[in-house]
C-alpha positions as CSV (number, residue, x, y, z in Angstrom):
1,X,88.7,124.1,112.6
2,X,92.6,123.4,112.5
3,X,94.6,121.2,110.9
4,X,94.9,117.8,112.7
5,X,98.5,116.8,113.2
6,X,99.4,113.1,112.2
7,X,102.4,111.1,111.5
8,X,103.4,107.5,109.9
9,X,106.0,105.6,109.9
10,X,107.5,102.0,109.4
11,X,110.2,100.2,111.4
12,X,111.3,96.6,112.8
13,X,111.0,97.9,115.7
14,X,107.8,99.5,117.3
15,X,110.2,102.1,119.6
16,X,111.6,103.4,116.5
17,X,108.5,104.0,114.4
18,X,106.5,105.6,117.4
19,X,109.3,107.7,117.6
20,X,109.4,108.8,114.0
21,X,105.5,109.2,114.3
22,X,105.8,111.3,117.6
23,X,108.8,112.9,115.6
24,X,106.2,114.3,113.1
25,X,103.5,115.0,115.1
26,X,105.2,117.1,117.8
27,X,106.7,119.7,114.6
28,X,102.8,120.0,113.3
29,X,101.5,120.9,116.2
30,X,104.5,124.1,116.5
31,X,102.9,124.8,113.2
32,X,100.4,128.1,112.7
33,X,97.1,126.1,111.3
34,X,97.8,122.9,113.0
35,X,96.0,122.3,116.2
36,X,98.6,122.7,119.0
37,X,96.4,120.9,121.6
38,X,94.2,118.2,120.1
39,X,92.7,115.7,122.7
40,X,91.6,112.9,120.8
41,X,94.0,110.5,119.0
42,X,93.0,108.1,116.4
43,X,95.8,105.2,115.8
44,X,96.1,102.6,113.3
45,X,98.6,99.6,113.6
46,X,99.4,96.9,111.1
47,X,99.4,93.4,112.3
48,X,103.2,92.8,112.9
49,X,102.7,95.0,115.9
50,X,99.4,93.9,117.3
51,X,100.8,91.4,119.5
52,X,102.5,94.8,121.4
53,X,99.3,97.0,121.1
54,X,99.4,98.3,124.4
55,X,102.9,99.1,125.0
56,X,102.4,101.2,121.6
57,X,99.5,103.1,123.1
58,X,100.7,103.5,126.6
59,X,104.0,105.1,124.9
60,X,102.2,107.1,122.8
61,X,99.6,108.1,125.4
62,X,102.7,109.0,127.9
63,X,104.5,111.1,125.6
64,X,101.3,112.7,124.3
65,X,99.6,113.7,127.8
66,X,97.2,116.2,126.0
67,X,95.8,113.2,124.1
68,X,92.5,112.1,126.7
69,X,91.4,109.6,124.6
70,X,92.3,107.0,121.6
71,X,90.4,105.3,119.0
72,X,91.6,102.7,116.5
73,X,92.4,99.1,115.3
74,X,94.5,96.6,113.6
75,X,94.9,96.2,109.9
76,X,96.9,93.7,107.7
77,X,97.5,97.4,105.9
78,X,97.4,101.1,106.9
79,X,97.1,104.3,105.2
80,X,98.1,107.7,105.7
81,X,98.9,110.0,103.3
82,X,100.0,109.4,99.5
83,X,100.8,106.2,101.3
84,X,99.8,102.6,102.1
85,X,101.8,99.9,104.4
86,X,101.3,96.5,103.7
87,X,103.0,93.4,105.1
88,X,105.2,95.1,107.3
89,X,105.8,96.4,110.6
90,X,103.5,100.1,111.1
91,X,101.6,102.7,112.6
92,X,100.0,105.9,112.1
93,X,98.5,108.8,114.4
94,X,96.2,111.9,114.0
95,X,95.0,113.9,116.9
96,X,91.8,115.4,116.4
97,X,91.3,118.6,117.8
98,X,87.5,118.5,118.4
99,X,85.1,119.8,121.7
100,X,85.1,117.9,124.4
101,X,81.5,117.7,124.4
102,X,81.0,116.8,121.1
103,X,82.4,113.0,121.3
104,X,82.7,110.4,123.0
105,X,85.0,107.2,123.1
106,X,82.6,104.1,123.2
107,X,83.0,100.1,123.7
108,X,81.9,96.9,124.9
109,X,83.5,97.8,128.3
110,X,83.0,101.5,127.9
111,X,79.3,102.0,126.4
112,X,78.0,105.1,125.6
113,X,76.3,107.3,128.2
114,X,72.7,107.9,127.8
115,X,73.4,111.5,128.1
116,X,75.2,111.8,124.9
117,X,73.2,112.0,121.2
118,X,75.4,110.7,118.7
119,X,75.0,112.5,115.9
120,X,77.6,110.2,113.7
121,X,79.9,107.3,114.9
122,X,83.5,106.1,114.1
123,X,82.9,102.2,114.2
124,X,85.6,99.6,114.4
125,X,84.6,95.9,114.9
126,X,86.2,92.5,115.7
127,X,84.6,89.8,113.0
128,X,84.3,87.3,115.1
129,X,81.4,88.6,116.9
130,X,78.5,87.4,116.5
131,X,76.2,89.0,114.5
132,X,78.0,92.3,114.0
133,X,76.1,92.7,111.1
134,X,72.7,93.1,113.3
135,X,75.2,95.1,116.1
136,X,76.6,97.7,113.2
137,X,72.8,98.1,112.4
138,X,71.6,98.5,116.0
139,X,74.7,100.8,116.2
140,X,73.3,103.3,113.4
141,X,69.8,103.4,114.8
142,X,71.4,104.6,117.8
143,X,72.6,108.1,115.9
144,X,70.6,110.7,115.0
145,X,71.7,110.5,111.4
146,X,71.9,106.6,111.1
147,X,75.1,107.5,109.6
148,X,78.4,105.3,110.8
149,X,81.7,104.6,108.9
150,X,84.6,102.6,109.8
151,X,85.7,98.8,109.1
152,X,86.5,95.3,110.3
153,X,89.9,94.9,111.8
154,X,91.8,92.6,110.0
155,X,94.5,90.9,111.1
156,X,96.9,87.5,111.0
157,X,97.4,87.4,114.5
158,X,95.9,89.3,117.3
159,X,92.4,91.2,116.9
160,X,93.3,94.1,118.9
161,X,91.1,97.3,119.1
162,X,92.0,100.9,121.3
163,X,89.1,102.9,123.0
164,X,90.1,104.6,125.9
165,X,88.4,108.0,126.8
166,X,88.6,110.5,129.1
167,X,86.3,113.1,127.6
168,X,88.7,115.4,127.0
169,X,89.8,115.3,131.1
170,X,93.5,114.1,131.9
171,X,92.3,112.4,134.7
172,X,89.4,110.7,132.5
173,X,91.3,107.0,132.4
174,X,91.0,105.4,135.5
175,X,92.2,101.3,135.7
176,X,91.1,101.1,131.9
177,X,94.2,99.7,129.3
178,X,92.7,100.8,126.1
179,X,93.4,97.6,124.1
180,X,90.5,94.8,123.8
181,X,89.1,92.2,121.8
182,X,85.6,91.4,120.0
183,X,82.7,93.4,120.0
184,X,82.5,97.1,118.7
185,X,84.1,100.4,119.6
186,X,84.7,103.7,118.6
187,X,84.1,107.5,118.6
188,X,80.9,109.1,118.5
189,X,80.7,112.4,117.2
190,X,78.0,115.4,118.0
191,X,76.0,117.5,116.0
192,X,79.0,119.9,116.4
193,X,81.2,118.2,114.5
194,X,80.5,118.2,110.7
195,X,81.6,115.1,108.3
196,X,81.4,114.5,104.7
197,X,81.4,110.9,103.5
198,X,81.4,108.8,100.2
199,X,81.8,105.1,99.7
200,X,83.3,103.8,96.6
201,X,82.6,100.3,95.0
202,X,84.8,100.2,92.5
203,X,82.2,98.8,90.0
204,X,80.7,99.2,87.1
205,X,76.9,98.1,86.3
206,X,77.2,96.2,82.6
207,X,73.6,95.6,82.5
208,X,70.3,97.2,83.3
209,X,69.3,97.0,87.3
210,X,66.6,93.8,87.8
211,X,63.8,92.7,90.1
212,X,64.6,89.5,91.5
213,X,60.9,87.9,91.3
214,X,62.1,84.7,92.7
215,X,64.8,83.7,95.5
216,X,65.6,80.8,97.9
217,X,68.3,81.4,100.0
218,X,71.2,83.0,98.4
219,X,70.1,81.2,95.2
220,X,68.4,83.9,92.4
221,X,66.1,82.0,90.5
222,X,64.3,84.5,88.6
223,X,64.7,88.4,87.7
224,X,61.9,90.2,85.7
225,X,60.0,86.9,85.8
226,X,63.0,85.4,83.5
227,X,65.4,82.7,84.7
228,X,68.3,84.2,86.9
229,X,70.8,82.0,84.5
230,X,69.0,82.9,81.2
231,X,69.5,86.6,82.4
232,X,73.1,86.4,83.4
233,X,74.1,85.0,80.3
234,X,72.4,87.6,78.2
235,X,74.0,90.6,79.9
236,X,77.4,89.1,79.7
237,X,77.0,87.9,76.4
238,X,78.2,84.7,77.1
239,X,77.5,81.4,76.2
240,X,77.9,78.0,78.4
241,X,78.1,76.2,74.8
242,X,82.0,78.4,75.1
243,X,82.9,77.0,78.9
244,X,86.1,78.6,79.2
245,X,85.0,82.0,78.2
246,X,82.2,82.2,80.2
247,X,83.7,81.3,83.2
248,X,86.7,83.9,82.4
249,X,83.7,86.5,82.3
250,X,82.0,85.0,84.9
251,X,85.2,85.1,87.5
252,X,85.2,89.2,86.8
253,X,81.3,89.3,87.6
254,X,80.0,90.3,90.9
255,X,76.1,91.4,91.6
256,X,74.9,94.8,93.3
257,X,71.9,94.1,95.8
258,X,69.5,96.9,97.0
259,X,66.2,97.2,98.6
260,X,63.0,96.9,96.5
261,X,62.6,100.5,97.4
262,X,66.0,101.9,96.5
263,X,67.7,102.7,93.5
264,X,70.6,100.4,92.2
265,X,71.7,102.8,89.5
266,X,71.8,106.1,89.9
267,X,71.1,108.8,87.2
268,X,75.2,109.0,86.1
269,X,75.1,105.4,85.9
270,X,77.1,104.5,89.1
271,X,75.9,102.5,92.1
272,X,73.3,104.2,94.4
273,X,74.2,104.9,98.2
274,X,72.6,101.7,99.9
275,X,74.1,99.6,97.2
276,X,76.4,96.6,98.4
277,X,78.1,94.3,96.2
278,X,78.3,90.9,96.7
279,X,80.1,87.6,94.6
280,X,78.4,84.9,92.6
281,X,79.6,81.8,94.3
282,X,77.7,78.9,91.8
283,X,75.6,78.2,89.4
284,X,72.5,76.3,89.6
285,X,71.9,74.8,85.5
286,X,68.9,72.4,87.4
287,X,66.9,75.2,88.3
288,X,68.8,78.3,86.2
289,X,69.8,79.7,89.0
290,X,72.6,82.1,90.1
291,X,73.7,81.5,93.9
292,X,75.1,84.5,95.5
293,X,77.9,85.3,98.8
294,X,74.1,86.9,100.9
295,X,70.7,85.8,101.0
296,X,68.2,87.6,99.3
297,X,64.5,88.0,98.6
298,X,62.2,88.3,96.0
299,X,61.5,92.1,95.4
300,X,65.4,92.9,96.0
301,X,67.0,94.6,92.9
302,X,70.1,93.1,91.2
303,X,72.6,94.8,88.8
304,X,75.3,92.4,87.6
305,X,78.8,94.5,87.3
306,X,82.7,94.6,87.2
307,X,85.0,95.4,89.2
308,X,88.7,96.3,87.1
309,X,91.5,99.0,87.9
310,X,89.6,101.7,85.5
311,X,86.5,101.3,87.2
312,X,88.0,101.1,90.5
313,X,90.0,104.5,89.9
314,X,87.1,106.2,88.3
315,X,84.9,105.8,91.1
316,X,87.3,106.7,93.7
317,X,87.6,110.2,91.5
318,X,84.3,110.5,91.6
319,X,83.7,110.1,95.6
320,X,86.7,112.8,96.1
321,X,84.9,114.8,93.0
322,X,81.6,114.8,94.8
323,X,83.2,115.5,98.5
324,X,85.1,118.4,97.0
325,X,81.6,120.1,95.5
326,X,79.8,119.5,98.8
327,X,82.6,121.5,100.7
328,X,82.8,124.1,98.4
329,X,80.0,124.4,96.5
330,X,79.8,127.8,95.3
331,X,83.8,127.4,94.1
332,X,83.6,124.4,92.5
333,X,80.9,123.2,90.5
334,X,80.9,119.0,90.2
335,X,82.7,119.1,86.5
336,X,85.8,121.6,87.8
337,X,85.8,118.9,90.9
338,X,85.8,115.8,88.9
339,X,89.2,117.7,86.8
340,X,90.8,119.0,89.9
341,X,90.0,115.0,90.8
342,X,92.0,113.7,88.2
343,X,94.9,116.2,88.3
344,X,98.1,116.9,90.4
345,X,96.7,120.4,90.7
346,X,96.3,120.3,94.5
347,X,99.3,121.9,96.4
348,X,100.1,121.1,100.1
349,X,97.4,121.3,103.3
350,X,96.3,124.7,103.9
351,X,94.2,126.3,107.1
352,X,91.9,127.6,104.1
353,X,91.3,124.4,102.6
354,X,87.7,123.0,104.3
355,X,89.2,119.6,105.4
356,X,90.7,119.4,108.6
357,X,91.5,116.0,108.4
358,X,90.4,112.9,106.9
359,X,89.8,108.6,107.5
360,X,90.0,106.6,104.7
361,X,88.7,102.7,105.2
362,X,89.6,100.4,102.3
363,X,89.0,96.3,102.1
364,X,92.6,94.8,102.5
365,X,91.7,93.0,98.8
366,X,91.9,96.6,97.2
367,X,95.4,97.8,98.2
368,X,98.3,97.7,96.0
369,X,97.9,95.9,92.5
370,X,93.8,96.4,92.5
371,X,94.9,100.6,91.3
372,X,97.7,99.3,90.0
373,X,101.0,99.6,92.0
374,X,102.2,100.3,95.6
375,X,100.4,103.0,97.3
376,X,98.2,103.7,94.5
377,X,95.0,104.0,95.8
378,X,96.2,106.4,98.4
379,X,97.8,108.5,95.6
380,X,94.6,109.0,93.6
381,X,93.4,110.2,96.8
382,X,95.8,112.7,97.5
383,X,95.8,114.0,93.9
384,X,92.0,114.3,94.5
385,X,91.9,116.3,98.1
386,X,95.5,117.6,98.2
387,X,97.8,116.4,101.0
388,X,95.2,116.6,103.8
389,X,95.9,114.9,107.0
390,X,94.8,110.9,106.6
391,X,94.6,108.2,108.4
392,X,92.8,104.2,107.8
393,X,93.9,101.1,107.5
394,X,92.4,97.7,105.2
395,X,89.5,96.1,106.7
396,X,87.8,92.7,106.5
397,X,84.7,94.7,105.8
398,X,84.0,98.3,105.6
399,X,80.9,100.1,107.3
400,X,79.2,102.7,105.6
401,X,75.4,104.2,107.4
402,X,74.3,100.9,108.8
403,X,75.5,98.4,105.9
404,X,78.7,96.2,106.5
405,X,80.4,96.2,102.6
406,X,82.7,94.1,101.2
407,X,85.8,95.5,97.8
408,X,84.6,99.2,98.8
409,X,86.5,102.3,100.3
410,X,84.6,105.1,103.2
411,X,86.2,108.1,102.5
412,X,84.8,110.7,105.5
413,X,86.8,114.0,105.6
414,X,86.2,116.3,108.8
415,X,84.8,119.8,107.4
């Protein structure tokens, strides 16, 4: 597979930016390794421009007549590579160059065709639906794999998703604009076109994981047959008789939920797969409880964890680490991935290199000061891969298999 061309860029104007995008894209594609006739464009917009979503896409879509079909969403931020956008005016573009037959542009106007077996799906999803949660699930039983990744747009204004399709035919459009509101949409994939995908929460278990043995609501009341209190301020090693520093500790806590038949640590100590993490909103002293931002039930398992810049940036290594060794496995063993991870060692995107291109989907409270500076968390990323072609923007939520997560980052590189 080739190279997928993309572009970024940043302007008061929208005209300008496209043009600088287009500008980028257009010398790619002359390129030997870059794919000189990709038909499906994936385009992320920051929120300044939402309220002129389709004149962006039918400028981009006129200029690019190749590109059949479009996929993508608003963000308050975007990414791209070694580079994130936030609070300001942007947009980027990659142009996958994938069969025709192997995916298919999908959304509430557009639903997938019963002809088509999804294999994996690009998901992006308005909020404000109702029960997106269940929809995102009802989604992933849909694919062969159950595996989805994408996010929540975010936005300040306007909502706006793009799904238009042709399937891979010029003449594929018909009346349809491309931009809508609510509901879910995206790109399916076939079992023809190969993904690897990590999600990273950006915690740290401090404690052993628990069995919550008794729950009402969101409210824990008891793990291992012990008040949920009682237990909380043992593995934090607080104590409410010192008010102010157990609620400084208390602040950084957050609680990883899985399944009573799923692992909540795995054996390197970091979160299993099906983990999500979710706040503690109160404190119940009455009935030593801990109230939590989900319900849950007894038989659930509960680790109590951090979330800090060092754990944040060690688990984002790790996810790039682990994508690196399932790419090439034979050439690099897990340890001389997790040190290629953590180095600049990685020179510019190469046809050799197994990644064609790449999505990265991050929760908008992540960017910026979370890794420690502007753009950071897209720099770890890029020391980790190399400069592959990327493209993602900050969600209100990020989807990873069926699960709608909250603080994490879906990494999914094309193979």
């Amino acid at each position: 597979m080739q190279l997928f061309p993309f572009g970024h860029a940043t302007h008061p104007q929208w005209q300008m930016a496209a043009g600088l995008v287009l500008a980028q894209l257009r010398a790619q594609m002359t390129l030997p390794g870059y794919a000189s006739t990709p038909t499906l464009g994936l385009l992320y917009i920051t929120d300044h421009y939402a309220h002129v979503a389709q004149d962006i896409l039918d400028h981009l879509g006129a200029e690019l007549p190749l590109v059949t079909d479009w996929s993508g969403t608003v963000g308050i931020g975007i990414a791209s590579s070694n580079v994130e956008y936030f609070d300001e005016p942007a947009l980027a573009v990659m142009l996958c160059a994938l069969p025709s037959d192997q995916y298919r542009v999908f959304s509430g106007v557009a639903p997938l065709p019963s002809t088509f077996t999804p294999y994996t799906a690009l998901v992006h999803a308005d909020a404000g639906t109702p029960d997106v949660a269940e929809l995102i699930a009802e989604m992933a039983d849909r694919t062969a794999t159950g595996y989805l990744f994408g996010g929540l747009a975010s936005s300040r204004g306007d909502v706006v998703q793009f799904a238009i399709g042709g399937n891979g035919n010029i003449n594929g459009h018909g009346k349809a604009g491309g931009v809508f509101r609510g509901g879910l949409s995206g790109v399916a994939f076939g079992e023809g076109v190969q993904l690897v995908s990590r999600v990273t929460q950006g915690c740290q278990p401090v404690a052993p994981a628990r069995t919550i043995t008794g729950a009402d609501a969101n409210l824990v009341t008891t793990l291992d047959g012990e008040p949920a209190l009682d237990v909380l301020l043992q593995d934090l090693r607080v104590s409410l008789e010192q008010p102010q520093a157990a609620m400084a500790a208390l602040r950084r806590t957050l609680v990883g939920l899985t399944e009573a038949n799923e692992d909540v640590v795995n054996r390197s100590g970091h979160f299993g797969t099906d983990v999500v993490v979710r706040h503690i909103i109160g404190l119940d002293p009455r009935r030593r409880g801990v109230a939590i931002a989900t319900k849950v039930d007894a038989g659930m398992k509960l680790a109590f964890c951090r979330r800090d810049v060092e754990a944040a940036r060690a688990d984002l290594v790790r996810i790039c680490a682990e994508i690196r060794e399932e790419l090439e496995p034979e050439e690099l063993p897990l340890a001389v991935a997790s040190a290629l991870a953590a180095s600049d060692a990685l020179a510019a995107p190469t046809p050799a290199r197994p990644i064609a291109g790449a999505v990265y989907v991050s929760c908008a409270g992540r960017g910026g000061p979370h890794f420690g500076g502007p753009s950071a968390e897209m720099q770890i990323v890029r020391r980790a891969l190399g400069d592959v072609p990327l493209v993602g923007f900050f969600a209100g939520g990020e989807i990873a298999r069926s699960h709608l997560y909250g603080y994490t980052g879906v990494l999914t590189v094309f193979r």
